[in-house]
N, C-alpha and C positions, 0 to 999 in steps of 0.2 A: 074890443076897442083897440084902435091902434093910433100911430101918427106917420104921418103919411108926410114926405119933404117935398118940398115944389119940383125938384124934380124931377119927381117920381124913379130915382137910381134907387130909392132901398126904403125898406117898411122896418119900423122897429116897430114889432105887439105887443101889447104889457103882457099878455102870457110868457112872453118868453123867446118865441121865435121871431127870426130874423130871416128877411129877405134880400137880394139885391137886384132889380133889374128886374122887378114882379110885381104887380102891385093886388095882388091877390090872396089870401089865404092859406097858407103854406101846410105841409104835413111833416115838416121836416127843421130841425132846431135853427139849420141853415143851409138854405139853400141860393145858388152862384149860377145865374144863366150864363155870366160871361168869363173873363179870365178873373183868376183872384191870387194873389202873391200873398204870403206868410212867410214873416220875419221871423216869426218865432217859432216855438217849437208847436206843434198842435195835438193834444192828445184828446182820444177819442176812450171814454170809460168801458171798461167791457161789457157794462149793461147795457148797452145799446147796439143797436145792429152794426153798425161802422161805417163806413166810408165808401159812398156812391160815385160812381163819374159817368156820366151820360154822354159826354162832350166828345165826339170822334177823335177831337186832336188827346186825350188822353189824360192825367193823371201823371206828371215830371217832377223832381224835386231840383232845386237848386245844383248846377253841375250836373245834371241827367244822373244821376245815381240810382235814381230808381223810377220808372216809367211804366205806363201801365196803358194798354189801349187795344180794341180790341179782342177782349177776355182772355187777354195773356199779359204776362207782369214781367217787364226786363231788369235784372242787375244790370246797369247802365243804358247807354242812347239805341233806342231801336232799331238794332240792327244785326246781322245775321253772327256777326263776332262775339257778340256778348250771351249772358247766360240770361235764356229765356225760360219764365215759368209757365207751362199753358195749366189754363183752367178747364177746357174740355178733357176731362178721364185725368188730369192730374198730372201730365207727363211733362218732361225736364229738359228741357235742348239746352246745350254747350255747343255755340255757333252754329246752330240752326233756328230757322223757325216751324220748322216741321217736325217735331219731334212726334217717332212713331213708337217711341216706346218709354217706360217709366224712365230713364237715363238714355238720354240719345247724344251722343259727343262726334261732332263733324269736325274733321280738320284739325286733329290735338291729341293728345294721347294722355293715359290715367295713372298717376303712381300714388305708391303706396309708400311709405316713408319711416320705416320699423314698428310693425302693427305691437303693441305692446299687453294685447291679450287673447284669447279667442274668440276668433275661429284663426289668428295668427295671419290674418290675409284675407282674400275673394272668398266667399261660400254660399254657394247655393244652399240654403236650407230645406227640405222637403218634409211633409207631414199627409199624406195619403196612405189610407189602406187598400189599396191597388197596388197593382203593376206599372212602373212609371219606369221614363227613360230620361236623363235631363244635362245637359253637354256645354260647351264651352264651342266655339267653333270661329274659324276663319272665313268667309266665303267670298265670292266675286259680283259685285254689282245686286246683292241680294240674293241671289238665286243659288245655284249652285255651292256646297258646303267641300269646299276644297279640303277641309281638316277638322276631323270631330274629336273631344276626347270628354267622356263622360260616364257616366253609372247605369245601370240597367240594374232594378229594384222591386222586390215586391213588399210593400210599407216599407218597415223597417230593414228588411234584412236582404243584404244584394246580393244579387247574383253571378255581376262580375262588373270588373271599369274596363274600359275599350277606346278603340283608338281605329278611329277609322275616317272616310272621308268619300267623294266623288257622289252625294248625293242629295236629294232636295228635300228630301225629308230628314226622321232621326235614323243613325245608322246603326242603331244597336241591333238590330237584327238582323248585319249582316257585318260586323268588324273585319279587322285587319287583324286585331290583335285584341285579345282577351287578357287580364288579371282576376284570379279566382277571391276566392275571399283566402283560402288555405295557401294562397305565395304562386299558386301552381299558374302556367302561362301559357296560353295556346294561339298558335299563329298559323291561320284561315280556318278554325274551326274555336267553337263557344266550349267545346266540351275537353280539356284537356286530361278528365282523369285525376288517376294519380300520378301523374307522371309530372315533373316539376316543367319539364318544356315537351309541349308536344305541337309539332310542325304534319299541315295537314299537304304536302307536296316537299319537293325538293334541295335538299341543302347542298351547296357548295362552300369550299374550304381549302385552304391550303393546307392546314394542320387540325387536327382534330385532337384532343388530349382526352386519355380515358386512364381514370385511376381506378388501380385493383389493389385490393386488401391481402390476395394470395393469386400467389402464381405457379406454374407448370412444375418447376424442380425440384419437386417430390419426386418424378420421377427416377431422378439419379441417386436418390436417397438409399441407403443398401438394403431397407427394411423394405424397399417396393415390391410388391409383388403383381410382376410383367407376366400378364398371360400371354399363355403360349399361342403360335399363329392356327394350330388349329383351334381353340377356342374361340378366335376371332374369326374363323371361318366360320364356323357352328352358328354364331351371333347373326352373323354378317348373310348367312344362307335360312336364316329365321326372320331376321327384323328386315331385312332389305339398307342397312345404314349402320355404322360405327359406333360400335360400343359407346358412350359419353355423350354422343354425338344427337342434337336432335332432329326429328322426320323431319320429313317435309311439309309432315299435316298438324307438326306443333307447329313450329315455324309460321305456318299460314296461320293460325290460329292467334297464337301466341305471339309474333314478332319473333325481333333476335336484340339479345343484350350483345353487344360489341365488345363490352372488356371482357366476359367469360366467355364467350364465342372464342377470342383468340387467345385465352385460357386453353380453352380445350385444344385447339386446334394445335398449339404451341406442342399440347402433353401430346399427341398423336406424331408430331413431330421428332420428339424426345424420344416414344415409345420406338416410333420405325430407327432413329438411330439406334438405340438397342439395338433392336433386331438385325440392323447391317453388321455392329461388333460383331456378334454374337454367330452369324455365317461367315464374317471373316475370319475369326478364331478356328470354324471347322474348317474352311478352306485349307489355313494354313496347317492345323494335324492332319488334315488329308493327305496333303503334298509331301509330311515327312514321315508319313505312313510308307507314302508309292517310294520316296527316297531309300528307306529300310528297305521293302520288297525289292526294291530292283539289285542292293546289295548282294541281298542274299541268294538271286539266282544267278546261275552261271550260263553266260550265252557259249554254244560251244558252236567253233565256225563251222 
């Protein structure tokens, strides 16, 4: 049973529902074919499904504060400056209306204003038992990733953070620059070792500093004991290379430490001064050897 008004603008049912601009049957407590303004506030219970809008022009509140049209939902008047919520996959434009991704921010930049607990900032969180790579990056027009700087993991426990760039993919697999989990850093290669900085090409420097814990001047110590040049002969006619001194086939093997390299090299140094005193002292007993002999002969003209 209902009543129905002459001018057929709207049906009140004694069930309960209410039409405007219908004069039929409804499924809905209230339904609005045309425009309908609300002075007041309108709450919708949560037992019920909520709030339809069929109407192309949209869903607006008073001052466009909130607009909805087209299966997407703006903080303010629809338009590309304001923050739009799409309902396809759920994703977020800040002045766009094309968001391609969960948080898509065109034309604005994001800050953060003293994060006051953890993760203390931005975090990527991850939960995979695989092998994953997962970055931060800068790029040009989509494509091309001018600057990456990210993790490289298998679940829980990484492998190394990197810092790398010029590619369209992820660049963990071919870095610029590595961080181990152990501090250690390798630059053009993932594998640094033990070594705290291990560089896979070229360094240049105006100064290099290398600290050493002990140095060459043992030699001049009086308690040294300087072999003599033929046992350096002996050595040197066996090994093909200097006492202290390593081959050529550690070397290749092995590298070269710089501070104890010129360690040694220093003590080789020390050792041949030795050796020059030590023929300069015979020289000079030689010469007042020949001084005495020539004394004692008598040249007769």
């Amino acid at each position: 049973m209902l009543f129905k008004p002459i001018s057929l603008a709207c049906l009140l049912l004694l069930n309960g529902y209410f039409s405007y601009a219908q004069d039929s049957v409804v499924a809905n407590k209230l339904t609005v074919l045309t425009n309908a303004q609300f002075l007041g506030p309108v709450v919708i219970p949560a037992a019920v499904n909520g709030l339809s809008v069929a109407s192309p022009t949209g869903l607006s509140l008073t001052s466009n504060e909130l607009n909805v049209k087209s299966g997407a939902l703006y903080l303010g008047y629809r338009t590309t400056t304001n923050t739009l919520i799409q309902t396809n996959g759920g994703n977020v434009g800040i002045g766009t209306s094309n968001a391609i991704a969960r948080l898509h921010v065109h034309g604005g930049s994001i800050k953060l204003t003293n994060p006051t607990a953890y993760p203390w900032g931005v975090n990527i969180d991850m939960k995979l038992n695989e092998s994953w790579a997962r970055e931060y990056s800068i790029s040009y027009d989509s494509l091309t990733k001018m600057l990456s700087m990210g993790v490289y993991a298998n679940a829980g426990t990484m492998h190394y953070a990197y810092i790398g760039g010029n590619s369209t993919t992820s660049v963990h697999n071919a870095p610029w620059m590595v961080f181990r989990p152990d501090g250690n850093v390798g630059i053009g290669t993932t594998a640094p070792g033990a070594y705290k900085l291990a560089v896979a090409g070229t360094i240049a420097a105006r100064k290099v500093k290398v600290t050493q814990e002990t140095w060459a001047d043992f030699v001049f110590h009086p308690d040294y004991q300087l072999p003599s040049l033929q046992e350096v002969e002996r050595f040197i006619t066996a090994n093909r290379h200097l006492p202290d001194i390593p081959s050529a086939k550690e070397v290749a093997a092995d590298g070269l430490d710089l501070g104890e390299m010129n360690r040694k090299l220093l003590q080789k140094v020390e050792e041949l001064t030795l050796y020059l005193i030590a023929e300069r002292k015979e020289r000079e007993e030689m010469k007042r050897e020949i001084i005495e002999l020539r004394k004692m002969i008598t040249i007769k003209p």
